[in-house]
C-alpha positions as CSV (number, residue, x, y, z in Angstrom):
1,X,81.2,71.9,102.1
2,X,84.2,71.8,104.1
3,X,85.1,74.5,106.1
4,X,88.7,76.0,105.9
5,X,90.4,79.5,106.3
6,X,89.1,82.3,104.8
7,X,91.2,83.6,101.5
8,X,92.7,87.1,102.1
9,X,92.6,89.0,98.5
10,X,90.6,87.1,95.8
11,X,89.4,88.4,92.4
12,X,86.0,88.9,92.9
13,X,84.9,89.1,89.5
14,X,86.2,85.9,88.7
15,X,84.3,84.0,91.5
16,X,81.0,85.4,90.3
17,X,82.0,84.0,86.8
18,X,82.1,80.8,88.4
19,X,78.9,80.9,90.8
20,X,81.8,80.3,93.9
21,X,81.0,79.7,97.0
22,X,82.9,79.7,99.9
23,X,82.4,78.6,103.7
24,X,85.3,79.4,105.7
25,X,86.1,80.6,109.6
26,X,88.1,83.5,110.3
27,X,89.9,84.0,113.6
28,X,88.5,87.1,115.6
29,X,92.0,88.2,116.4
30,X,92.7,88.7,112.5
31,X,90.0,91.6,112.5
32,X,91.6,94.6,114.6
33,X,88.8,97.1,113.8
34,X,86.3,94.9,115.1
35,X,88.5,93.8,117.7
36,X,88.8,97.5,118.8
37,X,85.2,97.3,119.7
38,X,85.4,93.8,121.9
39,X,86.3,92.6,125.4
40,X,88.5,90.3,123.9
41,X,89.2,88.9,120.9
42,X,88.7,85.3,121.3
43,X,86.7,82.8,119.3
44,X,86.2,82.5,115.6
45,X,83.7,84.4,113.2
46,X,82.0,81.1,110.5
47,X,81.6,83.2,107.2
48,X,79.6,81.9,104.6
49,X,79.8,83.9,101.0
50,X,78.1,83.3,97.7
51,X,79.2,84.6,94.4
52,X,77.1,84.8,91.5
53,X,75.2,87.5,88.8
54,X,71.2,87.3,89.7
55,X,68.2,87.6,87.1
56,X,68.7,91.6,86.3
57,X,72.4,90.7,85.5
58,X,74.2,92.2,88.7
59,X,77.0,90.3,90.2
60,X,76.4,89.8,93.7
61,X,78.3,88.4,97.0
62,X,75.6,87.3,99.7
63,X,77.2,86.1,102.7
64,X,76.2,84.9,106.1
65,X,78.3,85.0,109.4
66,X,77.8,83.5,112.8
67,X,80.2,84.1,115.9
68,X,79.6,85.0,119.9
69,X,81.3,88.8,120.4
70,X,82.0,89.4,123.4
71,X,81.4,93.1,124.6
72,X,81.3,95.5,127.6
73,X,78.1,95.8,129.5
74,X,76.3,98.8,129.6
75,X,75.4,98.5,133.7
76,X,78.5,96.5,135.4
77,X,80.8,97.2,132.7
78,X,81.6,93.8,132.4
79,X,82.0,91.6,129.4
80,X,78.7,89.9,128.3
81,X,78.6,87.4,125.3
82,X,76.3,88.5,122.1
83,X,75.4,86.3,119.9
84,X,76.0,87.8,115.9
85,X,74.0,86.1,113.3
86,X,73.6,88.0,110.3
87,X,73.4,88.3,106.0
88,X,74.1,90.8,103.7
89,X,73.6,91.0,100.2
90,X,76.2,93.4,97.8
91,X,75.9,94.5,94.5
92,X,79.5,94.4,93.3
93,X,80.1,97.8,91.1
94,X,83.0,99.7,89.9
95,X,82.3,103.1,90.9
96,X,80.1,104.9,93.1
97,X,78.3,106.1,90.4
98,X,77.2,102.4,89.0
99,X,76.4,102.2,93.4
100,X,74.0,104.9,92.9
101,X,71.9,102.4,90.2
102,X,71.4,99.3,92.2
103,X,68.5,98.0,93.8
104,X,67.7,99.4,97.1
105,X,67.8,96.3,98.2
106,X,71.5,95.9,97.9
107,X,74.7,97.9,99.6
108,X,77.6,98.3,97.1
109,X,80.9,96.6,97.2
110,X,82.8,99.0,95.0
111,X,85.4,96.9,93.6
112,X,88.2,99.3,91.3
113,X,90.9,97.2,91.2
114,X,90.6,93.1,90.6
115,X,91.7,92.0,94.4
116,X,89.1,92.6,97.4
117,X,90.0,91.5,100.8
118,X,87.6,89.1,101.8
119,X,88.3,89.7,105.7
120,X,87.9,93.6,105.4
121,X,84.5,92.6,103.6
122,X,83.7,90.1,106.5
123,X,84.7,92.9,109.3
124,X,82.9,95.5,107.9
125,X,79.4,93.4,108.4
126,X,80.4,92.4,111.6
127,X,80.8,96.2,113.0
128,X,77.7,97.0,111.5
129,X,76.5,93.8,113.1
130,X,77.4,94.9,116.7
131,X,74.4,96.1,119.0
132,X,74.6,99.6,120.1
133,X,74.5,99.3,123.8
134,X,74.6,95.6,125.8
135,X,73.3,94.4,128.9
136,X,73.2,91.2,130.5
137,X,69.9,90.0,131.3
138,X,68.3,91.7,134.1
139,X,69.4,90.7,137.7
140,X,73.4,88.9,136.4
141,X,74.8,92.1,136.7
């Protein structure tokens, strides 16, 4: 699968009609909340997403993403690169009250109108991907 920019605002219900999958980059610079919380905001974040309804009938976007953040050490104050690897799995629901029904095993991606922005989606995982405190490794600092 080739890889090409990530789509902005796609119907989500739609792709999981059609089992889409997508595997796109998105530049780091595009993503100013996460941005907020970097050194810089250089380098590319690789996004894959998977769209589909699973065997209890819930539509669901799994994704993976991959970049290098790079963020502020905790003892020299200087920026340190962290490798971000990480996957998520959403039940997409209308409402917070269809939220409160899925599987523990799934976060919600409450979707009330028919457009989601695929890069808010992406950014989101990411700050929740971010270690708490960095360090380089003992004795770089």
């Amino acid at each position: 699968m080739s890889t090409e920019p990530l789509p902005n605002q796609v119907d989500v219900r739609k792709l999981v009609l059609k089992g889409a999958e997508i595997s796109a980059e998105i530049p780091v610079s595009r993503l100013s909340r996460y941005t907020d919380l970097l050194a810089d905001s250089e380098g590319v974040v690789a996004v894959s997403l998977q769209f589909y309804i699973d065997e209890q009938k819930i539509q669901r976007l799994d994704g993976a993403i991959e970049t290098t953040a790079s963020v502020i050490c905790q003892r020299c104050l200087e920026p340190v690169p962290v490798p971000i690897a990480a996957t998520f799995e959403l039940g997409i629901v209308p409402d917070d009250e269809k939220a409160k029904q899925l599987p523990r095993s799934l976060d919600p991606l409450i979707v009330a109108e028919e457009s989601v922005s695929l890069p808010a989606v992406v950014e989101e995982e990411l700050i929740l991907s971010l270690p708490f405190v960095s360090y380089h490794p003992e004795g770089e600092c």
